[in-house]
MARMI-242729 format. One record per residue (C-alpha): x, y, z. Coordinates in Angstrom, 3 decimals. Example, Ala and Ser with C-alpha at 12.3 -4.5 7.8 and 13.67 -1.06 7.14 Angstrom:
<atoms>
+----------+----------+----------+
!        X !        Y !        Z !
+----------+----------+----------+
!   12.300 !   -4.500 !    7.800 !
!   13.670 !   -1.060 !    7.140 !
+----------+----------+----------+
</atoms>
This chain:
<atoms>
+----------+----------+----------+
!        X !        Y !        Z !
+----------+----------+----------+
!    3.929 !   33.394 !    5.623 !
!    5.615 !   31.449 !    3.026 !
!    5.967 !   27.402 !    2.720 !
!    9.865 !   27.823 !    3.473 !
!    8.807 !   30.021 !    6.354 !
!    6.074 !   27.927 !    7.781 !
!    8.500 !   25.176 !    7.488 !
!   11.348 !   26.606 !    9.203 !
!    9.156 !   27.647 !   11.933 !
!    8.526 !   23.753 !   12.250 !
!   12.453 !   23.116 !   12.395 !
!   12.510 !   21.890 !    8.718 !
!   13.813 !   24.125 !    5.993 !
!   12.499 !   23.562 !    2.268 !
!   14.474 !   24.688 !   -0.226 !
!   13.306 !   26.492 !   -3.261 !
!    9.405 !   25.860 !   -2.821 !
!    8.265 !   26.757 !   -6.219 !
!    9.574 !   23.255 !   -7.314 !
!    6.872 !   21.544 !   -5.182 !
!    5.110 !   19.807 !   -7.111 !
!    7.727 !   18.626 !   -9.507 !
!    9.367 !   17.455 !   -6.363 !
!    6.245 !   15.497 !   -5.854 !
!    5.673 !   14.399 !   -9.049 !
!    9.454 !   12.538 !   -8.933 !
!    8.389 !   11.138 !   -5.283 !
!    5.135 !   10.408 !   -6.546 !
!    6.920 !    7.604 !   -9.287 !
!    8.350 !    5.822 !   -6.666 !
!    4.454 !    5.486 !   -4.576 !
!    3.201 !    4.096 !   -8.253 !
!    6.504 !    1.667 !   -8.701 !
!    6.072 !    0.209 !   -5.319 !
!    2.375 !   -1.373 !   -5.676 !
!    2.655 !   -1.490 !   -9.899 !
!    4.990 !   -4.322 !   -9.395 !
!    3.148 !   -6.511 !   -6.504 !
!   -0.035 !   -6.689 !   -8.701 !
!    2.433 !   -7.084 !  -11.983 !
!    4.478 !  -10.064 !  -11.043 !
!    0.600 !  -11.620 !  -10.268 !
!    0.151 !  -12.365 !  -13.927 !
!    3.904 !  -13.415 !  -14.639 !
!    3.297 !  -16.181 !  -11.997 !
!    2.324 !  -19.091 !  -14.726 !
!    4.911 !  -18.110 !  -17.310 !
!    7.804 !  -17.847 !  -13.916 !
!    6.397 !  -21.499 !  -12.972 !
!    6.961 !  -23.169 !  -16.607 !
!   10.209 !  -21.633 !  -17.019 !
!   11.482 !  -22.770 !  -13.692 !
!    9.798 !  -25.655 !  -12.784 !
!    8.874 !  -23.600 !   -9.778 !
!    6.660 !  -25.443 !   -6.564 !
!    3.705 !  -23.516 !   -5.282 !
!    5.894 !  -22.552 !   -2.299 !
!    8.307 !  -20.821 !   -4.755 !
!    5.843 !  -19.002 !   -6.261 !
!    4.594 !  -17.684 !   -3.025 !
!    7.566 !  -16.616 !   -2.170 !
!    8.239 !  -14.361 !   -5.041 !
!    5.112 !  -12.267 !   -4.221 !
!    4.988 !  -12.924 !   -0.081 !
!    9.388 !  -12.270 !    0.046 !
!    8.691 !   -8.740 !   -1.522 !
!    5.417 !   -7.757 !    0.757 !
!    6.839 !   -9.107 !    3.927 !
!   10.302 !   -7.197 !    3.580 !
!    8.248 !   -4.214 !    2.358 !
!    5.761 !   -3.986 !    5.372 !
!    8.311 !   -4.343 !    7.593 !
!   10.707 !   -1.732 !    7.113 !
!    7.777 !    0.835 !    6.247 !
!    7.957 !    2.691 !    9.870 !
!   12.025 !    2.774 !    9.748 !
!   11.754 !    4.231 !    5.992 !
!    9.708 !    6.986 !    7.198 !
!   11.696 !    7.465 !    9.996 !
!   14.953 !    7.657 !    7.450 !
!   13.283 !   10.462 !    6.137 !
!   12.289 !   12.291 !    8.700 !
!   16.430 !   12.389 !    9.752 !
!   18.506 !   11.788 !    6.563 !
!   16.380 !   13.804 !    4.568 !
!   13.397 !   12.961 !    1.793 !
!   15.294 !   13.158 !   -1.297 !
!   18.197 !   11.562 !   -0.004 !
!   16.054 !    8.618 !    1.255 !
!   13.922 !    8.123 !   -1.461 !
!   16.341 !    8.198 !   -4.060 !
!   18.472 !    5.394 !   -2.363 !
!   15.368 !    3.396 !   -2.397 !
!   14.956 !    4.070 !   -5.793 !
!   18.508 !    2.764 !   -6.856 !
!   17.703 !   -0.578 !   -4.609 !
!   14.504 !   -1.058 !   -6.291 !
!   16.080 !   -0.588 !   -9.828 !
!   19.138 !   -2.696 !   -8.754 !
!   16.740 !   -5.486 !   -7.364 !
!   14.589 !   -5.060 !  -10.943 !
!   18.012 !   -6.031 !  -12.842 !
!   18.358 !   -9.213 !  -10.353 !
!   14.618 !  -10.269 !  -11.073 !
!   14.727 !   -9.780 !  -15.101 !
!   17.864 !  -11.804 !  -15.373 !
!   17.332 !  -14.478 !  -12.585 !
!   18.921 !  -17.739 !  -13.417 !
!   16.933 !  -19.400 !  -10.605 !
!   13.703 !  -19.570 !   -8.500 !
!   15.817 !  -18.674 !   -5.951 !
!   17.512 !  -15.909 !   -6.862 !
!   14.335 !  -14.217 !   -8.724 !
!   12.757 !  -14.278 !   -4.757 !
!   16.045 !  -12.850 !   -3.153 !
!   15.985 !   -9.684 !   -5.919 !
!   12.129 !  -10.032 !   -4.835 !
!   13.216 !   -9.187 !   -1.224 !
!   15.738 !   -6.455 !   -2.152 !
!   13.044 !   -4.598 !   -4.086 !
!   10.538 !   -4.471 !   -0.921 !
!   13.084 !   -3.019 !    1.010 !
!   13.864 !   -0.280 !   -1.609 !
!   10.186 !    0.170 !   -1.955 !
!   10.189 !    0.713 !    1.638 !
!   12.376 !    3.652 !    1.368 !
!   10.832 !    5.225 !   -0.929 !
!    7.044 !    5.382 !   -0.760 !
!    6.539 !    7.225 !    2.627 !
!    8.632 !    9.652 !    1.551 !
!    5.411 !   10.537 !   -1.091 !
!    2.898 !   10.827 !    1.690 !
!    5.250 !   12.853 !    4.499 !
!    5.946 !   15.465 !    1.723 !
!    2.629 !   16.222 !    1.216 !
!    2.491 !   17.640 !    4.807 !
!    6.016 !   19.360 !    4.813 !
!    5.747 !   21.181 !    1.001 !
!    2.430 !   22.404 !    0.336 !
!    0.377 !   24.918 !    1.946 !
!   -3.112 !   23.708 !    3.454 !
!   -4.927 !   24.570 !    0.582 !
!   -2.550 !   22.527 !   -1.443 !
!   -3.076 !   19.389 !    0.639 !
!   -6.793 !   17.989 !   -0.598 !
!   -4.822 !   18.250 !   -4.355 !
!   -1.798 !   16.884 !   -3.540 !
!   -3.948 !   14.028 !   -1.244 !
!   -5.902 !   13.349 !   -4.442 !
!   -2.857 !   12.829 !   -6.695 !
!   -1.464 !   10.454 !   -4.321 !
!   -4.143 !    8.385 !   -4.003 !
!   -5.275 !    8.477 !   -8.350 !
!   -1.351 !    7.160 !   -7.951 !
!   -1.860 !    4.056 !   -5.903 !
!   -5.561 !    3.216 !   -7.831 !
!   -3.497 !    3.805 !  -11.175 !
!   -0.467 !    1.729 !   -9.943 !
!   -3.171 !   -0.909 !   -8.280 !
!   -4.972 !   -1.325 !  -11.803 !
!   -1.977 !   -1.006 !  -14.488 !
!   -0.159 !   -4.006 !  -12.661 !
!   -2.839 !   -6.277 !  -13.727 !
!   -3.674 !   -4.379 !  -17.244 !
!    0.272 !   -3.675 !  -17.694 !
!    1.237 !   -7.097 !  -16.460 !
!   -1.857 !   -9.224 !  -19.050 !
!   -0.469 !   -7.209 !  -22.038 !
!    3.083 !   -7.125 !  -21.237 !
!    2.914 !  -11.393 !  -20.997 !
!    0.885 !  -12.236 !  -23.447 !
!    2.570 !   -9.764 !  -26.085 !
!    5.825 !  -11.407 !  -25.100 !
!    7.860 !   -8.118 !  -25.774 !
!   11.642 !   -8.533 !  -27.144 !
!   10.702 !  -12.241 !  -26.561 !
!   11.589 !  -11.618 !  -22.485 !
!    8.576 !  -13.413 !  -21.808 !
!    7.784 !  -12.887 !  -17.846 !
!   11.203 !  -10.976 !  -17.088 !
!   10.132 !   -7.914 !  -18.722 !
!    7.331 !   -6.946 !  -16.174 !
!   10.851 !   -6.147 !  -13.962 !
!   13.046 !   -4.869 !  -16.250 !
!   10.408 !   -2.172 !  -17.479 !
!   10.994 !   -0.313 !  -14.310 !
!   14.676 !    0.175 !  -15.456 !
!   14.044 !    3.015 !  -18.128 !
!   11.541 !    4.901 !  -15.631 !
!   13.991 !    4.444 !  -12.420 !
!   16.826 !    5.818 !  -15.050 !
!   14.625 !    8.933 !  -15.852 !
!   13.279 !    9.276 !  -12.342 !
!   16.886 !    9.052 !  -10.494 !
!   18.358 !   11.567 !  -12.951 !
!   15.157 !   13.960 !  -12.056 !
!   15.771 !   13.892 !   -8.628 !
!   19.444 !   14.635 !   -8.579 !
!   18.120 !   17.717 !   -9.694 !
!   16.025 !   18.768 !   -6.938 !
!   17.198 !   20.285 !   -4.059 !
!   17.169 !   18.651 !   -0.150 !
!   14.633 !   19.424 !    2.397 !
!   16.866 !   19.398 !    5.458 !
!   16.480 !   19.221 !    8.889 !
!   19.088 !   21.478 !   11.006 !
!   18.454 !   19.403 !   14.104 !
!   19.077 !   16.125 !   12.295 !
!   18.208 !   13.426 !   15.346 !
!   19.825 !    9.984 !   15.916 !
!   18.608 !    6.979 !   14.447 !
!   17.271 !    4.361 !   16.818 !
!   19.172 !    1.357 !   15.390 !
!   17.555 !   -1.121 !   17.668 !
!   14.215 !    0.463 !   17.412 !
!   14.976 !   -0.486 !   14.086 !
!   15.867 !   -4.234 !   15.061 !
!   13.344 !   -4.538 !   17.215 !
!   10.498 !   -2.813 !   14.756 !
!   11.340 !   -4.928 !   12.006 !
!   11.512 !   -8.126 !   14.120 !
!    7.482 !   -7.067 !   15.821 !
!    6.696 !   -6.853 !   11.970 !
!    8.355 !   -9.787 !   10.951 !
!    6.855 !  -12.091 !   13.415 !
!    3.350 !  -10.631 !   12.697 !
!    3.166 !  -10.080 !    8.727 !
!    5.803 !  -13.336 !    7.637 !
!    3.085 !  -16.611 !    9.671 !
!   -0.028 !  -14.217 !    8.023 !
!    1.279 !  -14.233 !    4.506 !
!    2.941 !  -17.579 !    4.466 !
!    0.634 !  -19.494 !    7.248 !
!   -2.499 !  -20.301 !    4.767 !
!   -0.518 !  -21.343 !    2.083 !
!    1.205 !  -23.771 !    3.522 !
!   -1.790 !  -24.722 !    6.125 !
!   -1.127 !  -23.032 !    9.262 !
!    2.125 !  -25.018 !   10.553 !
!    3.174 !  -24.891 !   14.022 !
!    6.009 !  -22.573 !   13.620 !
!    3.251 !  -19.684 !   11.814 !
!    1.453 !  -19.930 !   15.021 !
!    4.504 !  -20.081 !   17.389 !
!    5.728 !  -16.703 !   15.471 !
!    2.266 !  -14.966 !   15.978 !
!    2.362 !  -15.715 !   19.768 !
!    6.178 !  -14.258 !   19.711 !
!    4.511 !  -11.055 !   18.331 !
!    3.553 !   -9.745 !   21.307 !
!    6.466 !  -10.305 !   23.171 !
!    8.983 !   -8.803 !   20.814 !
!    6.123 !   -5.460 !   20.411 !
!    6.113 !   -5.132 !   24.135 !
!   10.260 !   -4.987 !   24.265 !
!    9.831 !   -2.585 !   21.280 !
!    7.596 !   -0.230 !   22.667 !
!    9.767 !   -0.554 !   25.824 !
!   12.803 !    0.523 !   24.555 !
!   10.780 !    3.310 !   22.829 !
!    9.598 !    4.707 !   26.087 !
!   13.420 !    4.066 !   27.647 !
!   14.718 !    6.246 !   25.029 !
!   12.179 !    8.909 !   25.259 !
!   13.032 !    9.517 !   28.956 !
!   16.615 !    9.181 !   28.453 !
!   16.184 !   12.428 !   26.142 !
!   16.633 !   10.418 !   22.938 !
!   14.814 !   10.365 !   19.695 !
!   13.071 !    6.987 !   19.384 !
!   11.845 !    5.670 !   16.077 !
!    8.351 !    5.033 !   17.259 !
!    7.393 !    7.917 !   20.055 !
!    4.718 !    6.170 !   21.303 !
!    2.649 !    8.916 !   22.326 !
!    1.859 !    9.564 !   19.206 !
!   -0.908 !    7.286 !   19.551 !
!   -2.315 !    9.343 !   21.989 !
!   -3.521 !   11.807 !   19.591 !
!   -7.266 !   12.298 !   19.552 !
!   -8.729 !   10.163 !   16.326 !
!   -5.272 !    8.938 !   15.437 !
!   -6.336 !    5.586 !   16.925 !
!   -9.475 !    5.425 !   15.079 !
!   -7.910 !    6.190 !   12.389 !
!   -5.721 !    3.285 !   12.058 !
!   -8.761 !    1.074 !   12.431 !
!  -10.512 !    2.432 !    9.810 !
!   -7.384 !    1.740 !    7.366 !
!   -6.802 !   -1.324 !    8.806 !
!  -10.657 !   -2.467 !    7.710 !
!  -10.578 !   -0.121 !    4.631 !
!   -7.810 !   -1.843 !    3.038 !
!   -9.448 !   -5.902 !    3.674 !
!  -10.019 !   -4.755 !   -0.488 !
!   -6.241 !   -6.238 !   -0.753 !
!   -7.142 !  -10.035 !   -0.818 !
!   -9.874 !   -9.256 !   -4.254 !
!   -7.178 !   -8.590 !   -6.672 !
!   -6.284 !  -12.317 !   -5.848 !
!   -9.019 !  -13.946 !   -5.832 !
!  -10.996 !  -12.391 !   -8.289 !
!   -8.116 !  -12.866 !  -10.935 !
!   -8.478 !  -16.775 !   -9.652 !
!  -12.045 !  -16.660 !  -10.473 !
!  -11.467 !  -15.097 !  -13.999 !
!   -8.792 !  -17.123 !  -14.921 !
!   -9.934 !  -20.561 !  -13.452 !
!  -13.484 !  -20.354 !  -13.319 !
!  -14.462 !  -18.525 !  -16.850 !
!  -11.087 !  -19.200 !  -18.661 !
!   -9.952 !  -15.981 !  -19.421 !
!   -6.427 !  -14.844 !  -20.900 !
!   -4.320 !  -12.797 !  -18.970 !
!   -4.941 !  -10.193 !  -21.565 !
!   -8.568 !  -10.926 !  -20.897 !
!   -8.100 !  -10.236 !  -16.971 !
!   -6.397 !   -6.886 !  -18.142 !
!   -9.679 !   -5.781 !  -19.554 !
!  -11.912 !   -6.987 !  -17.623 !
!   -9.927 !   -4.688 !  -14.334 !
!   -9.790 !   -1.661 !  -16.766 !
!  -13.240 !   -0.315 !  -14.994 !
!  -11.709 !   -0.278 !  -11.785 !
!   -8.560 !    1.228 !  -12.479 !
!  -10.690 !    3.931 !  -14.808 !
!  -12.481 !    4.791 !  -11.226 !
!   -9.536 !    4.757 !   -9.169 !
!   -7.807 !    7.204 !  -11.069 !
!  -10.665 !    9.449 !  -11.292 !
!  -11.762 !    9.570 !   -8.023 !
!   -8.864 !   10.848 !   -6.179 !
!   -8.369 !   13.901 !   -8.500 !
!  -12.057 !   14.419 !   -7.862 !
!  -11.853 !   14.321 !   -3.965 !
!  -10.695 !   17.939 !   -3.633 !
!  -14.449 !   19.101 !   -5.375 !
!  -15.828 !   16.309 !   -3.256 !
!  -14.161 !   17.616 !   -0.314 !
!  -15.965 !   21.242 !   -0.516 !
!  -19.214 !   19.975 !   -0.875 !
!  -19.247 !   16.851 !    1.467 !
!  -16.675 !   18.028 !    4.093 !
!  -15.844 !   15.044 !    6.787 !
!  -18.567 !   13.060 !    5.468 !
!  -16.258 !   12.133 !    2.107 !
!  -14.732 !    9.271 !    2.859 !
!  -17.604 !    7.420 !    4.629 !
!  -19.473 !    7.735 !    1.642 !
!  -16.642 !    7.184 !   -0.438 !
!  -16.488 !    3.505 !    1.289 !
!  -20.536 !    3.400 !    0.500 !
!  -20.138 !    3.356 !   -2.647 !
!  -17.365 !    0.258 !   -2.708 !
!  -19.369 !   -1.613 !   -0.460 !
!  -22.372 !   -0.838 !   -2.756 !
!  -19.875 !   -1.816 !   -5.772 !
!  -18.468 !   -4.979 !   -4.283 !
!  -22.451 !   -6.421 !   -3.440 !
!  -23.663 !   -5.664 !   -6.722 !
!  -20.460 !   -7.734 !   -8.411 !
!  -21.017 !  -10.573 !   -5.823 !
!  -24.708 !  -10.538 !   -7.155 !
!  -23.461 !  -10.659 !  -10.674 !
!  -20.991 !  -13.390 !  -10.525 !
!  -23.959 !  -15.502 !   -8.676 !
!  -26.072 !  -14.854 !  -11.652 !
!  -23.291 !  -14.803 !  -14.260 !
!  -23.888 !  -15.290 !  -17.709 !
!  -21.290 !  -15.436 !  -20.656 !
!  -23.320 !  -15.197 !  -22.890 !
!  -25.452 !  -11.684 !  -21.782 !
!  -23.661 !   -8.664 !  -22.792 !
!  -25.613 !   -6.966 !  -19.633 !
!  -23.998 !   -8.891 !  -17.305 !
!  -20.547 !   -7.763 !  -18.803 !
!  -22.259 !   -4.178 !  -18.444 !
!  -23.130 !   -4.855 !  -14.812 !
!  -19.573 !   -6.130 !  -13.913 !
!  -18.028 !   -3.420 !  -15.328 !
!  -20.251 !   -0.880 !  -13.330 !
!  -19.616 !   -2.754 !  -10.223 !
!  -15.694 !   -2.581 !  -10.397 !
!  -15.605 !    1.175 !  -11.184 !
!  -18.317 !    1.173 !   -8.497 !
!  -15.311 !   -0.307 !   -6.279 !
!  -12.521 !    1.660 !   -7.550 !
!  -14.292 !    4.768 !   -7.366 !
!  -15.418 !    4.994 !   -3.923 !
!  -12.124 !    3.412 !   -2.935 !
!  -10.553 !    6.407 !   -4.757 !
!  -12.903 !    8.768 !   -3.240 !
!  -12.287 !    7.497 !    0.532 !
!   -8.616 !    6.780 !    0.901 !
!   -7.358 !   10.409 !    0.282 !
!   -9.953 !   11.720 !    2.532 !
!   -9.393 !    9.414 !    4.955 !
!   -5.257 !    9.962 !    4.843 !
!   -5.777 !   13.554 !    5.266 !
!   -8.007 !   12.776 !    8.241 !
!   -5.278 !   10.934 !   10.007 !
!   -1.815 !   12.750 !    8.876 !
!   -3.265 !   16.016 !    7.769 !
!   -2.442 !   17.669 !   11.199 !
!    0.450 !   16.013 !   12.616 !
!    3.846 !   18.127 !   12.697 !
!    5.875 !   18.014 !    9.751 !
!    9.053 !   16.758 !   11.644 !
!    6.787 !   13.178 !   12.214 !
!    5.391 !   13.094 !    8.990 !
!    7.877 !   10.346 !    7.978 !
!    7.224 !    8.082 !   11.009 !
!    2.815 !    8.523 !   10.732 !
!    3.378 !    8.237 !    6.841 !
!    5.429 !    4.780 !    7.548 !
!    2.655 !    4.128 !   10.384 !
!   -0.404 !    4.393 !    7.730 !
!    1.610 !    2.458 !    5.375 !
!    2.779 !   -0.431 !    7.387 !
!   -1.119 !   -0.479 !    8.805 !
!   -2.836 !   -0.647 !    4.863 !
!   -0.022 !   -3.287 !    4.311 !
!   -0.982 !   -5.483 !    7.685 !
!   -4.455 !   -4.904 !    6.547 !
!   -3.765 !   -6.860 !    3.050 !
!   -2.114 !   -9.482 !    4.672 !
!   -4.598 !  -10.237 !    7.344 !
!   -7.395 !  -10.130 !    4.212 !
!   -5.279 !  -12.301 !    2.032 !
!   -4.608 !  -14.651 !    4.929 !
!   -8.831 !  -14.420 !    6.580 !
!  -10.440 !  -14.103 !    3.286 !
!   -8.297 !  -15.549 !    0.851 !
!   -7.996 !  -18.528 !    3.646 !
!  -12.290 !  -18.689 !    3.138 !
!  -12.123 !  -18.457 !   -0.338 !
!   -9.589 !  -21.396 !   -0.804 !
!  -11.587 !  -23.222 !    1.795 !
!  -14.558 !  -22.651 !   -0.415 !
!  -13.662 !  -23.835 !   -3.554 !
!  -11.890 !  -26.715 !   -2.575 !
!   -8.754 !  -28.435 !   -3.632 !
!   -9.675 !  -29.660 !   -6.758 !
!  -12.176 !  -26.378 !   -7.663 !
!  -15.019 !  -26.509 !  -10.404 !
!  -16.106 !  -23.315 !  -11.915 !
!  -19.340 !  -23.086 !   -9.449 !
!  -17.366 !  -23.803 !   -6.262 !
!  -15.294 !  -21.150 !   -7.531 !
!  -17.998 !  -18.638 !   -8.184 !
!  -19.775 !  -19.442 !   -4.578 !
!  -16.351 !  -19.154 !   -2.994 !
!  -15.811 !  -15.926 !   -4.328 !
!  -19.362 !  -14.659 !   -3.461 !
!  -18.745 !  -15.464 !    0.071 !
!  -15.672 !  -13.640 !    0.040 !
!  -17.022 !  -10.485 !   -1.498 !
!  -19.950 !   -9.867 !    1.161 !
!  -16.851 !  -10.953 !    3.774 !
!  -14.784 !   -8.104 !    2.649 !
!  -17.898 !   -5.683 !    2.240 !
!  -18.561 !   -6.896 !    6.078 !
!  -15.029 !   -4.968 !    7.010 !
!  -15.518 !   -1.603 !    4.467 !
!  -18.714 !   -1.616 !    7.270 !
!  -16.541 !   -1.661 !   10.142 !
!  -14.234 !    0.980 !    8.672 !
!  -17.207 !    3.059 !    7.804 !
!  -18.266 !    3.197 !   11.034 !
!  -15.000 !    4.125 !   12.298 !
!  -14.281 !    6.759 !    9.790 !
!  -17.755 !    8.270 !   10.989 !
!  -16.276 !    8.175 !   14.351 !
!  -13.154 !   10.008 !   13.810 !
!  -14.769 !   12.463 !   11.898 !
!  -16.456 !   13.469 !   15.068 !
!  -12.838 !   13.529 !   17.259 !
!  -10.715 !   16.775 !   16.211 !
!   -7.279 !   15.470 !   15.829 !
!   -4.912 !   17.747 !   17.038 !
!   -1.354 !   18.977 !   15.870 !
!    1.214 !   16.396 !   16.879 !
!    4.125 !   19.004 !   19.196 !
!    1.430 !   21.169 !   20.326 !
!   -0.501 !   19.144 !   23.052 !
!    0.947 !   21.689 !   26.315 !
!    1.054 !   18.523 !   28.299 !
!    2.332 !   16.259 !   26.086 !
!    4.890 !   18.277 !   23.600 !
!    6.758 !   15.758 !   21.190 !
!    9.992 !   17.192 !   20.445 !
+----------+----------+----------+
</atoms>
């Protein structure tokens, strides 16, 4: 049977099939803008605050405005998707994103640089599940474990060049933009990217269903109340209305899932069916990301530690992450080999060898050196220690938990994994970053520093455990195809 064949028989038609993986490789750009330009604008964050005179709360809210409004509408861009169509979808994202990249690069104000911030999360949103639900809509199974490993050398090369793109980029000073160009660089490759895609035919969907717009409100508002108190709560010291929000959570989840299940018996089409968490292992498999991804809160404090503990340059940082990103890139295009030979038992071993990784650097920052070129050698083998098995584990683990599900829901589980790895970084920014600050103090000295971040590393290695353990789990549970449970059909 043919991919357009197998994908009409799952009610989605595919046009021209040979172009898969150029079709990829345009949705693929949009998966590396998204996270290249939350670890970029990291670096820019001095030069932003000199320019603008910007408070700490400003500065917060140029990285926190674009990873709120990005986890948020993650379900309801895979959803988009799923009914409007891939292409369709992701290129309108793309066109936000570049849009919102012109309002950053030529911000007059704080103000305005963090409300271009917002509109490029929400383009972002549109566009990167649409990467991860093609996977299991264009390509054959044999295709998958390739197309799983591209996706995730994408994130670890997107994760990596923000902070080695973003150090050279500032300190080089380029056209004499100063910060500004680390937004207006996406301009050329959104220009190149949008003209690509126009190209490419639609997948369509010939029973097109209705959006859920207040599945939508009410989706957004669950995320909103949950992701907004954990990003912006620690910086500003837990306030009363942080806490108040994360008690609302609850509330506005239950009326969420409650209109979902109204809906669903009504004969609708809601965004979130929520039987789809009945699958066997689909549960488990959201813990594990949820613990796999506590890695999101290191970029941050690690670059503090660099920066404010040894002194180093931004272009220094750069460097001194080009290990990691060397392993996260590798990795991934690795895992289909690694795949054959290790079968389910990949990805816990992929999340070993991180753990192993992010030990060894907490033991080498403890006993840390300038002076010793070993301990440079040591660092460096720890970080592509903890890019590699990172790389290793997260396509394997992906493929564990959207591998099987029907290709009509590939949007919504894609947007599910998403919005979970993204909850996940804000709940290890908020936990461990929270530790870490609490650590070193208000007015830090370069050991406080170095104990904090010690701490922090065995804290984060405590939850790649945890999703170890689960990812064992769920290796044992056979997932099955999401429309074909007899009982339970999802249509």
């Amino acid at each position: 049977m043919s991919l357009e064949q197998q994908s009409r028989s799952n009610g989605v038609v595919v046009a021209h099939a040979r172009w898969r993986w150029f079709r990829f490789a345009v949705l693929l750009t949009g998966v590396f803008l998204s996270p290249l330009d939350f670890f970029i604008v990291n670096i820019a964050l001095p030069a932003i605050k000199e320019e603008f005179g910007a408070t700490p709360a400003d500065l917060q809210l140029v990285v926190s405005g674009y990873m709120t409004t990005y986890a948020v509408f993650l379900i309801t861009g895979g959803r988009l998707g799923d009914i409007f169509g891939r292409r369709t979808i992701f290129l309108a994202g793309l066109a936000c994103f570049a849009g919102a990249s012109a309002i950053c690069g030529s911000a007059p104000s704080s103000s305005i640089l963090v409300a271009g911030r917002v509109l490029q999360g929400f383009g972002a949103a549109l566009m990167v599940p649409q990467g991860l639900a093609s996977i299991n809509v264009i390509f054959a199974p044999e295709e998958k474990s390739l197309a799983l490993g591209l996706y995730g050398a994408t994130l670890g090369l997107a994760a990596a060049s923000g902070q080695i793109l973003g150090g050279f980029l500032v300190s080089a000073d380029v056209f004499g933009l100063g910060w500004r160009i680390v937004f207006l660089v996406n301009l050329p490759i959104a220009a190149a990217v949008l003209i690509s895609g126009l190209l490419l035919p639609e997948a369509s969907n010939p029973r097109r269903p209705r959006l859920d717009i207040f599945g939508v409100l009410l989706s957004a508002l669950t995320l909103a109340l949950v992701v907004t108190p954990l990003i912006e709560g620690r910086e500003r010291g837990w306030p009363l209305w942080s806490l108040l929000l994360l008690m609302a959570a609850p509330i506005a989840g239950s009326l969420f899932l409650r209109n979902e299940e109204r809906l669903l018996r009504d004969g609708g089409t809601p965004l979130f069916d929520p039987r789809v968490m009945e699958l066997p292992g689909f549960g488990l498999g959201l813990l594990a990301a949820l613990f796999f991804y506590a890695i999101g809160s290191f970029f941050l404090i690690f670059s503090i530690y660099l920066q404010t503990a040894l002194g180093e340059s931004p272009r220094d940082v750069a460097l001194v992450f080009l290990p990691f990103g060397v392993g996260s890139f590798l990795a991934p295009l690795l895992s289909p080999y690694a795949g054959r030979m290790l079968g389910p038992r990949t990805a816990p071993l992929g999340i070993a060898v991180e753990t192993i990784g992010m030990l060894g650097l907490a033991f080498v920052v403890w006993n840390w050196r300038t002076d010793q070129s070993l301990d440079h050698a040591l660092r460096g083998l720890a970080l592509f220690a903890i890019g590699f098995g990172q790389g290793t584990a997260l396509p394997s683990l992906v493929r564990a938990i959207i591998g099987k599900v029907d290709t009509a829901w590939s949007g919504l589980v894609s947007g599910i994994i998403n919005t979970t790895l993204q909850i996940s970084s804000a709940l290890s920014i908020a936990i461990v970053g929270g530790l870490f600050f609490s650590i070193a103090g208000h007015e830090p000295i370069a050991e406080n520093i170095s104990f904090a971040l010690v701490v922090s590393l065995i804290a984060i290695s405590g939850c790649l455990v945890i999703a170890a353990l689960a990812t064992v789990a769920l290796t044992q549970t056979r997932l099955v195809e999401l429309g074909t449970t007899p009982s339970k059909k999802i249509r």
